[in-house]
C-alpha positions as a Markdown table, in Angstrom:
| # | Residue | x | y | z |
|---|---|---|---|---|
| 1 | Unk | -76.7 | -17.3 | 5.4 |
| 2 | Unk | -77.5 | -19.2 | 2.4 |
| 3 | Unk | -74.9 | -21.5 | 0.6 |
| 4 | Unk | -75.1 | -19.4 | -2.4 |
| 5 | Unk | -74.1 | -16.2 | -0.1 |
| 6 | Unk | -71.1 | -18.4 | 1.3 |
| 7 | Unk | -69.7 | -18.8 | -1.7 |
| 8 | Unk | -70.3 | -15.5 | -3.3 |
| 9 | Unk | -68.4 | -14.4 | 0.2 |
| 10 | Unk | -65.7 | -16.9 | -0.6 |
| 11 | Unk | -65.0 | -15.8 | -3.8 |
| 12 | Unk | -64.4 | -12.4 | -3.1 |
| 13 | Unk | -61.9 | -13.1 | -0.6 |
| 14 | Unk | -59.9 | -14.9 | -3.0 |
| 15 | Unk | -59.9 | -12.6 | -5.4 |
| 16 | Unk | -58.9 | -9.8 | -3.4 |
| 17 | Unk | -55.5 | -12.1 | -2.1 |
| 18 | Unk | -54.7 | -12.5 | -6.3 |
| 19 | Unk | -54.7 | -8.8 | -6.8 |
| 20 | Unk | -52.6 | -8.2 | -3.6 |
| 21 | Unk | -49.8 | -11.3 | -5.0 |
| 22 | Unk | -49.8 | -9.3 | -8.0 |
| 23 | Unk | -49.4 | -6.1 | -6.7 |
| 24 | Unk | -46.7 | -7.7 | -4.8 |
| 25 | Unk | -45.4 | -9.1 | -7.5 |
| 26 | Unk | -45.0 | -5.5 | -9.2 |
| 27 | Unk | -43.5 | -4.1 | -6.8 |
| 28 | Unk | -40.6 | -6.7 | -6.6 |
| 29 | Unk | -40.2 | -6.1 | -10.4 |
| 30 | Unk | -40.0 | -2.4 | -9.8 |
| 31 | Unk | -37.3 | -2.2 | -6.8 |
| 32 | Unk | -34.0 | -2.1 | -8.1 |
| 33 | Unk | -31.4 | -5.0 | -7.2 |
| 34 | Unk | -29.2 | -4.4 | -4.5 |
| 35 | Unk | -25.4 | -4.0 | -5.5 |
| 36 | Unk | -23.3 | -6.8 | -4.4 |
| 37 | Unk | -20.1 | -6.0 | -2.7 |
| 38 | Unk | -18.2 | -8.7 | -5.1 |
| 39 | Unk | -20.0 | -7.1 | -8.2 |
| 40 | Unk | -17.0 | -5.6 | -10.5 |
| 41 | Unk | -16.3 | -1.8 | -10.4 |
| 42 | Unk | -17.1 | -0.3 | -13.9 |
| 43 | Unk | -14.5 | 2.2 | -15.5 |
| 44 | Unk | -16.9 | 4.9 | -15.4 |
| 45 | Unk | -17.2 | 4.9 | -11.6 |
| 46 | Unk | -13.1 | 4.2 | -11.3 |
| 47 | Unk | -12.7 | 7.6 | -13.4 |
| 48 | Unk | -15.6 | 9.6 | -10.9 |
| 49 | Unk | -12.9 | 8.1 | -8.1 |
| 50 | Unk | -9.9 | 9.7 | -10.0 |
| 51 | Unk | -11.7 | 13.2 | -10.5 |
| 52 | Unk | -13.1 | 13.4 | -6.9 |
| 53 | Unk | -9.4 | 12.1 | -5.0 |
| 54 | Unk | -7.1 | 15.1 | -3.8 |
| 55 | Unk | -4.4 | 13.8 | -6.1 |
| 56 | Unk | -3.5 | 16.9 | -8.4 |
| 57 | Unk | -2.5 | 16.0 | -12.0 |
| 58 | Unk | -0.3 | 16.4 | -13.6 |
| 59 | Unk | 2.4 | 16.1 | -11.2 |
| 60 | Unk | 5.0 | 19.0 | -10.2 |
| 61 | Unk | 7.8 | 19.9 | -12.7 |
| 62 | Unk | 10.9 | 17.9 | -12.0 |
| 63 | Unk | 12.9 | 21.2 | -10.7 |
| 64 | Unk | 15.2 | 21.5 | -8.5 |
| 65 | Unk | 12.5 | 22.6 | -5.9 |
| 66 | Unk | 11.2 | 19.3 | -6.7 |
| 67 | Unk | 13.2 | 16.6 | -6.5 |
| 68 | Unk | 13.8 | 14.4 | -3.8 |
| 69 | Unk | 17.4 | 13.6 | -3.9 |
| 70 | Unk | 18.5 | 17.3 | -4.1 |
| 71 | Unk | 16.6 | 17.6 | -1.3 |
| 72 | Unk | 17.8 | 14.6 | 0.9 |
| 73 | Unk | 21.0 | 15.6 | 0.1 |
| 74 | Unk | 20.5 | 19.5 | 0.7 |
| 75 | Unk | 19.6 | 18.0 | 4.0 |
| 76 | Unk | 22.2 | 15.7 | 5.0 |
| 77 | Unk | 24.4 | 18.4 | 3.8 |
| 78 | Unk | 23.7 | 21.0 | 6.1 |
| 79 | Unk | 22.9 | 18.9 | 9.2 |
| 80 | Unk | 26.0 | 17.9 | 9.1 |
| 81 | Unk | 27.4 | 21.3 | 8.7 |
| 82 | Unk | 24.9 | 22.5 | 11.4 |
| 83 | Unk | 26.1 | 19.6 | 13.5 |
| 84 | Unk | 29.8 | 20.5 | 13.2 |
| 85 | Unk | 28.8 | 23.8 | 14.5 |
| 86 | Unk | 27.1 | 22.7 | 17.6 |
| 87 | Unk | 30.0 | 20.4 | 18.4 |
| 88 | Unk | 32.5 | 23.3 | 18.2 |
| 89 | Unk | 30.2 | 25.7 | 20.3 |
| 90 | Unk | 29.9 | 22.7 | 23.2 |
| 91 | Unk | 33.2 | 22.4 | 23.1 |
| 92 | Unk | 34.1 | 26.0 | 23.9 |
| 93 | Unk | 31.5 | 26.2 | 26.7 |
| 94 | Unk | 33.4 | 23.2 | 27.9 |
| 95 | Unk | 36.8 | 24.5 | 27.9 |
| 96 | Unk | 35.1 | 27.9 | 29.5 |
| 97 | Unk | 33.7 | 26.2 | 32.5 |
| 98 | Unk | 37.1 | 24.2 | 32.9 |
| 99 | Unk | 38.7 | 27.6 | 32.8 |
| 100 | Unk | 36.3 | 29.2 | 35.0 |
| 101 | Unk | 36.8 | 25.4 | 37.3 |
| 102 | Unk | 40.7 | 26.2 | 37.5 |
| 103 | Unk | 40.7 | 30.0 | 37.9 |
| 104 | Unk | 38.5 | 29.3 | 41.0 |
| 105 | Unk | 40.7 | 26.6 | 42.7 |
| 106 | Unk | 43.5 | 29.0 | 42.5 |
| 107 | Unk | 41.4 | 31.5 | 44.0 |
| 108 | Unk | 40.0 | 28.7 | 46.7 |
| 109 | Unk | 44.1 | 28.7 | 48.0 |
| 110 | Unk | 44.5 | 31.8 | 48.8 |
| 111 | Unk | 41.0 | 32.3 | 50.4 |
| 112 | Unk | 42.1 | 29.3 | 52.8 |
| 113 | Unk | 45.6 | 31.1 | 53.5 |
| 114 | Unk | 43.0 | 34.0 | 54.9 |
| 115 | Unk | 41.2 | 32.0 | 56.6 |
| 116 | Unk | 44.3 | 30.0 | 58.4 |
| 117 | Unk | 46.0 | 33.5 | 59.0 |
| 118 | Unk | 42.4 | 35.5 | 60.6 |
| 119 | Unk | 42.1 | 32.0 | 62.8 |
| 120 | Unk | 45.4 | 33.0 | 64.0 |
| 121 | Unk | 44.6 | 36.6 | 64.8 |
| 122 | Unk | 41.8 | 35.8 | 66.2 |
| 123 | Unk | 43.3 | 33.6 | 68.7 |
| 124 | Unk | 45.9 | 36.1 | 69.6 |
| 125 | Unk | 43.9 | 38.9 | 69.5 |
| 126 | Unk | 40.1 | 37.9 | 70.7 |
| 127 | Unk | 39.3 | 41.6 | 71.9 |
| 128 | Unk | 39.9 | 42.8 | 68.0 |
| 129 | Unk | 36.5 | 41.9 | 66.5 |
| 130 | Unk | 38.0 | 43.3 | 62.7 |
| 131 | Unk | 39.8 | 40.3 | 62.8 |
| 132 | Unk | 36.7 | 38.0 | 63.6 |
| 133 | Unk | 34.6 | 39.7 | 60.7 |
| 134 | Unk | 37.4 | 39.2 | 58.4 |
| 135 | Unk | 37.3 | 35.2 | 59.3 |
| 136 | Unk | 33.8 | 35.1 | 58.8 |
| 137 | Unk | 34.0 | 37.3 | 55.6 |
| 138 | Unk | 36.5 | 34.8 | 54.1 |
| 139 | Unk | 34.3 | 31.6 | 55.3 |
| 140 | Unk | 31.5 | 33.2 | 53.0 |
| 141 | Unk | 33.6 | 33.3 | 50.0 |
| 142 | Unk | 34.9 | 29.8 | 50.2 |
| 143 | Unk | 31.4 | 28.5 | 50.3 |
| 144 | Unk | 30.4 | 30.8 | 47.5 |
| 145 | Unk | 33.5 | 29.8 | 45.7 |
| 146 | Unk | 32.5 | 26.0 | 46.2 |
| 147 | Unk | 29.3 | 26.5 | 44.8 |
| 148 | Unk | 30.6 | 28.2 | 41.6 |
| 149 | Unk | 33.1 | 25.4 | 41.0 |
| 150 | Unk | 30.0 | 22.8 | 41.5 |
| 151 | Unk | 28.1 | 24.8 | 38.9 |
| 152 | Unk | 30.7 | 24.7 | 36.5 |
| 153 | Unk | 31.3 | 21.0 | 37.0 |
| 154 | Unk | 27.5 | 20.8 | 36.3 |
| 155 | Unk | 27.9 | 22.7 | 33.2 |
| 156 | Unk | 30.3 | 19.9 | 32.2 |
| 157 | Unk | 28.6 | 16.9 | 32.7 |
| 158 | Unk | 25.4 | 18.7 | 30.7 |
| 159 | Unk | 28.0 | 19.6 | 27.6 |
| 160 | Unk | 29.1 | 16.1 | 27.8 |
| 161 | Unk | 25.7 | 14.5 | 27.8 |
| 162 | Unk | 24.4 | 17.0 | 25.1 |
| 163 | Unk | 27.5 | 15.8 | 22.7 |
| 164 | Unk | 26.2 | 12.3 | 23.6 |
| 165 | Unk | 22.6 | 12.9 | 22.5 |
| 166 | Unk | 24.2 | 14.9 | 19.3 |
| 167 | Unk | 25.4 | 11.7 | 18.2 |
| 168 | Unk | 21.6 | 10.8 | 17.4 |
| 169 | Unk | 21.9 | 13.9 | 14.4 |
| 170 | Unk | 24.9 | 11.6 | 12.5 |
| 171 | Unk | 22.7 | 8.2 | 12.8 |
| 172 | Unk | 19.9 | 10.5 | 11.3 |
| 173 | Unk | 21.8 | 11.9 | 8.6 |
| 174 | Unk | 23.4 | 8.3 | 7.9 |
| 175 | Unk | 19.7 | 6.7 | 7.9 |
| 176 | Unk | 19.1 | 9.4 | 5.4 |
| 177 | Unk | 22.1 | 8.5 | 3.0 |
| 178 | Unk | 20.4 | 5.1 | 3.1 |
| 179 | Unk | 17.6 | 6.0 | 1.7 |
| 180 | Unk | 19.0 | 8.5 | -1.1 |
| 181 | Unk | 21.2 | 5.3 | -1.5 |
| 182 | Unk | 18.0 | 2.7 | -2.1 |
| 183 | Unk | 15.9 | 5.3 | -4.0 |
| 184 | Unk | 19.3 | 6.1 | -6.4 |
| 185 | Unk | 19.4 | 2.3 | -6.9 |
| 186 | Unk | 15.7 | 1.9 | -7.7 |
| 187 | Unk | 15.7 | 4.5 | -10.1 |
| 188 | Unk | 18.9 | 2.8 | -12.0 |
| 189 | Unk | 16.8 | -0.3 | -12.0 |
| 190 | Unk | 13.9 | 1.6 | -13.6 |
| 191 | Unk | 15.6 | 3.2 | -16.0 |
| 192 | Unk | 17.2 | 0.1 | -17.4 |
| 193 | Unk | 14.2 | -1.4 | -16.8 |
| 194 | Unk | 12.6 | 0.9 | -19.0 |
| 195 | Unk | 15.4 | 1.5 | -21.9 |
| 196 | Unk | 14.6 | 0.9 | -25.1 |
| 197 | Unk | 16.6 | 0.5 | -28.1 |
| 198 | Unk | 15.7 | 3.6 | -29.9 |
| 199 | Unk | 16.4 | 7.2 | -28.6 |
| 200 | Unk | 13.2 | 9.1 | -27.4 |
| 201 | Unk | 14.2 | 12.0 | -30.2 |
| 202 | Unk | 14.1 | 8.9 | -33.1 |
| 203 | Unk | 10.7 | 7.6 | -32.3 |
| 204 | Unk | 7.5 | 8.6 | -34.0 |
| 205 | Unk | 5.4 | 11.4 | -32.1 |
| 206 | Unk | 2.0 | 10.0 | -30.1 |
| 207 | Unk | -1.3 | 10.6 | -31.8 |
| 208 | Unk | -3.2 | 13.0 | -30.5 |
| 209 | Unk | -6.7 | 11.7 | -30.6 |
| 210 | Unk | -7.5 | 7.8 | -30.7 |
| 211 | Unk | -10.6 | 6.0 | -31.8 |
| 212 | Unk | -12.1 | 5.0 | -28.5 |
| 213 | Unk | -11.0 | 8.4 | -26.3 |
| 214 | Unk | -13.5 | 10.2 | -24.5 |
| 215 | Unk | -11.8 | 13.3 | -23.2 |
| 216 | Unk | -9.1 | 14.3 | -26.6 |
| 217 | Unk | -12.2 | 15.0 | -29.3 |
| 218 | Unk | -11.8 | 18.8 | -28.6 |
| 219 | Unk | -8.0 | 18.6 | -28.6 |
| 220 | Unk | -7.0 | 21.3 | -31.6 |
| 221 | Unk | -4.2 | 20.3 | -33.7 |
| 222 | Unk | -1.0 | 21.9 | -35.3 |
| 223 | Unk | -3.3 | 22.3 | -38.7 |
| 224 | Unk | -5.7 | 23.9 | -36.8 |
| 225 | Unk | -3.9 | 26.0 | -35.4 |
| 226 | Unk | -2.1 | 27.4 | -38.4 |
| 227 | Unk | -5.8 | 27.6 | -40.3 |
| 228 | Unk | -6.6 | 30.0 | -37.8 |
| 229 | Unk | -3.4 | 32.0 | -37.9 |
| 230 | Unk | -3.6 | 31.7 | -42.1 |
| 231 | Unk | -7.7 | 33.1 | -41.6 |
| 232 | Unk | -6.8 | 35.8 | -38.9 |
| 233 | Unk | -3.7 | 37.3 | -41.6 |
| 234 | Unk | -6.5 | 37.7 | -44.6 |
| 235 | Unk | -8.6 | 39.8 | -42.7 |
């Protein structure tokens, strides 16, 4: 290879690594920058947020339905008339089962007179096997009888501990006054906050449409309005 056919050789290759920088080059140019997570958020992407969130606008009528404090207190309210009712319905179970408690130790004396009397017979009398049925008849009914009185005494220690975990419904219902309390409070302070020294009905209506709006252009005013009502009547 001749020194002429080096360089010719040696200049192509160079030229062929300038066109490939530049293409490089151009393509640098053409990629967009990547967005930087400190970069500020612009208004127009903060309003896409506000259309796409769940949040419905405008907000629910302040009705009775509605507001919080008639609620809370609609609440409180009848827990603690529901509560008062439960109380008074454990309480009559409890006096039941003590009932029920006495009736059968009244009947646990006379069932152990029986028994006394047929162990007598019995003794006297061996050959009359009436008398022996009767004993064990009467044995039967005094363990029957004490399991009765150990239910109902198990009925009253589960009335007792239910009264005991009704107590949690009053600390509820207090925990709720708390809160009606604090939000009553806050609103006072917000609304003092907030008062002005002229009267809402004094104080000159909003303009409709500002310079500077984007979403009021279309709004039709009171003019308008009676324009069209004025047009509609001459024809």
């Amino acid at each position: 290879m001749t020194q002429e056919e080096l360089d010719a050789l040696m200049a192509d290759g160079v030229d062929d690594m300038d066109e490939e920088l530049v293409e490089s080059e151009n393509e640098e140019e053409q990629t967009p920058p990547k967005e930087s997570h400190d970069a500020p958020i612009s208004n127009q992407q903060l309003d896409g947020y506000r259309v796409s969130s769940d949040i419905s606008w405008p907000p629910p009528p302040p009705t009775k339905d509605h507001k919080m404090v008639h609620q809370l207190d609609d609440v409180t309210r009848d827990s603690e008339i529901k509560a008062t009712e439960v109380f008074d319905k454990l309480e009559t179970i409890n006096e039941t089962m003590v009932s029920v408690e006495e009736d059968a130790g009244g009947i646990m004396e006379t069932i152990e007179h029986n028994i006394e009397l047929f162990n007598t017979l019995v003794e006297k009398f061996p050959g009359v096997e009436r008398f022996a049925e009767a004993l064990e008849e009467n044995n039967a009914a005094k363990e029957h009888l004490e399991a009765i009185q150990a239910s109902a005494q198990m009925a009253e220690d589960e009335v007792m501990m239910t009264m005991d975990i009704m107590q949690y419904q009053d600390i509820h219902r207090q925990k709720i006054e708390r809160v009606i309390n604090v939000m009553r409070a806050l609103s006072q302070y917000m609304n003092s906050l907030f008062e002005g020294r002229i009267e809402d009905s004094k104080r000159v209506s909003s303009a409709v449409h500002i310079e500077g709006d984007e979403t009021t252009q279309d709004v039709v005013t009171n003019e308008d309005i009676e324009a069209l009502i004025d047009s509609l009547g001459k024809k």
